[in-house]
N, C-alpha and C positions, 0 to 999 in steps of 0.2 A: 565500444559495444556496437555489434552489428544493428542497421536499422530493421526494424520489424516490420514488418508486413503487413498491411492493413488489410481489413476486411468491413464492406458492409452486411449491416445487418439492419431488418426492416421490421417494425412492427406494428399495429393497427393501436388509434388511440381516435377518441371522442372528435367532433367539430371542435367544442369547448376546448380538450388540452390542445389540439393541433396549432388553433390560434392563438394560444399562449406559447408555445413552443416556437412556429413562424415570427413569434414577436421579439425573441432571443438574438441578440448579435451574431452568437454564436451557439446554435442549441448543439451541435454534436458534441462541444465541451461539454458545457451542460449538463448533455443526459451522458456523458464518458464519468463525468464526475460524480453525477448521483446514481451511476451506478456501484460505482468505486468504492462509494460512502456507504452502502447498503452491507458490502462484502469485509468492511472494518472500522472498528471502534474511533470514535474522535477523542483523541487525548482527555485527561479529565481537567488539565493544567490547563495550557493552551486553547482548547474548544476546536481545535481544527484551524488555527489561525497558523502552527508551525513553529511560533517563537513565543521565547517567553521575555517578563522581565528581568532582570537581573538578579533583583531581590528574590525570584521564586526559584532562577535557579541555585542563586547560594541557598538557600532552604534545602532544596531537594537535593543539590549535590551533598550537604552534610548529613544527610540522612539516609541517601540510597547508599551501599554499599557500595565499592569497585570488584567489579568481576570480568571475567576474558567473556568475551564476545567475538562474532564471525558474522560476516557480511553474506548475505544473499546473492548470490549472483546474478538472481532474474528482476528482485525487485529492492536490493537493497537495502532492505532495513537490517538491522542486528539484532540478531537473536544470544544471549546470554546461552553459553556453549555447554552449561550443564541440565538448560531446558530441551535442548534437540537432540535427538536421539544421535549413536555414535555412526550408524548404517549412513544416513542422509549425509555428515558431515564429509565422508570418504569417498561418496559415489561420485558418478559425474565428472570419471576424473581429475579427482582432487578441489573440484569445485563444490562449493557450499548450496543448494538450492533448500530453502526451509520448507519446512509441510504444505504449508499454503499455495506454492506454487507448484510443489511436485502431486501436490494430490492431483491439482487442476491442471498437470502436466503443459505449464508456459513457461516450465525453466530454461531458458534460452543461452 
């Protein structure tokens, strides 16, 4: 995948948050991350940790279904192919970009 291109972006915030944010390792993750977090749901399984135990996934695997899924090409995730519309899955020659990125046009 090609690297992306960054960009800064500046916004005005308190004495108070400043010096909580100056007090960050690393506050550009940070606030990368909680923006991130603002824009999508935290698993209800996981909590946002990414993984689970073993046990939760043998549960969940015998209970979710097996269905065809397609991979996002900007961000990744998979979308179960009879949630996305068939336009989206075509365009982009023959690349996958789901709603979320092509609304906010960062399908890259």
């Amino acid at each position: 995948m090609a690297e992306q291109k960054q960009t800064v972006v500046s916004f005005r915030v308190d004495q108070h948050l400043a010096e909580i944010l100056n007090s960050l390792p690393d506050k550009s993750t940070f606030i990368r991350d909680a923006i991130l977090q603002r824009f999508h749901t935290v698993c209800p399984f996981c909590r946002g940790r990414g993984v689970l135990p073993q046990l939760i996934v043998e549960w969940l695997q015998s209970r979710i279904p097996q269905f065809e899924s397609i991979e996002c090409t900007c961000c990744h995730y998979e979308y179960p192919t009879d949630v996305v519309k068939q336009e989206l899955k075509t365009r982009n020659r023959g690349r996958f970009i789901c709603p979320h990125c092509d609304e906010h046009e960062h399908g890259h």
